[in-house]
N, C-alpha and C positions, 0 to 999 in steps of 0.2 A: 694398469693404473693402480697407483698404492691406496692405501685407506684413506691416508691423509687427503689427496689427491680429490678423490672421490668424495669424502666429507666437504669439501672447499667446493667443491663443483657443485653438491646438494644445497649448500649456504647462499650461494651466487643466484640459481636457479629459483630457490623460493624466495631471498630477497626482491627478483625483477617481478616473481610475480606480484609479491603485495607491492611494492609499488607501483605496478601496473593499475593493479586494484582501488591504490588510493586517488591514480588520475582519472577510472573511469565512475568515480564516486564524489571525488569533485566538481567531476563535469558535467552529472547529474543533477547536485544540489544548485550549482549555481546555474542551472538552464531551469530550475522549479523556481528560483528568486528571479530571474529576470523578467522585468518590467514588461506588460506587453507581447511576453511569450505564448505559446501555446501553455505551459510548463504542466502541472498537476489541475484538478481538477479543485474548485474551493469546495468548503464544507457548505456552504451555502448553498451555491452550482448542486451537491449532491441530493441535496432534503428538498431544494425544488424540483428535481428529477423525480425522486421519488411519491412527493406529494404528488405530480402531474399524473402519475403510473401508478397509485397507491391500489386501485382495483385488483390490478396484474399482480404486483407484488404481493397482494393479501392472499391470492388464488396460489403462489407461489411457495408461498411461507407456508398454506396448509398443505400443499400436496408433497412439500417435503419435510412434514413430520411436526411442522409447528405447532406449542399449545397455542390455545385462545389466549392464557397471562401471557404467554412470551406475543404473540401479536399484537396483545393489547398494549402492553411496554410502548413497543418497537412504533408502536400509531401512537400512543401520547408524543415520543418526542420527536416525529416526523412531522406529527402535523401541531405539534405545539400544542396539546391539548393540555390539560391538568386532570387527567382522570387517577388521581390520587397517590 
């Protein structure tokens, strides 16, 4: 096989991949925008998970390394607080 040959074959090859890429990437996005789907989870769905678990998660956040300010953030705007 010549160089040429071989460059054309590498061209070819990583052209299908990214377009491969780009169909499993749109089929992605628009399975997260359908109506009705399973799709992603909302931000909302998540802060009420967390408020429901907020115990667990405080136990979690210390035992891997959290300060109390990085806790205390992370609990104003979970649970909506104004602590300043």
């Amino acid at each position: 096989m010549s160089n040429s040959a071989g460059l054309l074959l590498l061209v070819l090859v990583t052209g299908a991949i990214c377009v491969a890429g780009m169909v499993v990437v749109a089929r992605a996005r628009r399975t997260a925008r359908a109506p009705g789907g399973e799709g992603f989870a909302s931000r909302a769905d998540t802060q009420r998970v967390l408020a429901e678990n907020w115990a667990l998660v405080e136990k979690t956040a210390r035992e891997t390394g959290m300060s109390e300010g990085e806790i205390a953030r992370v609990r104003a705007k979970v649970l909506g607080l104004n602590d300043g």
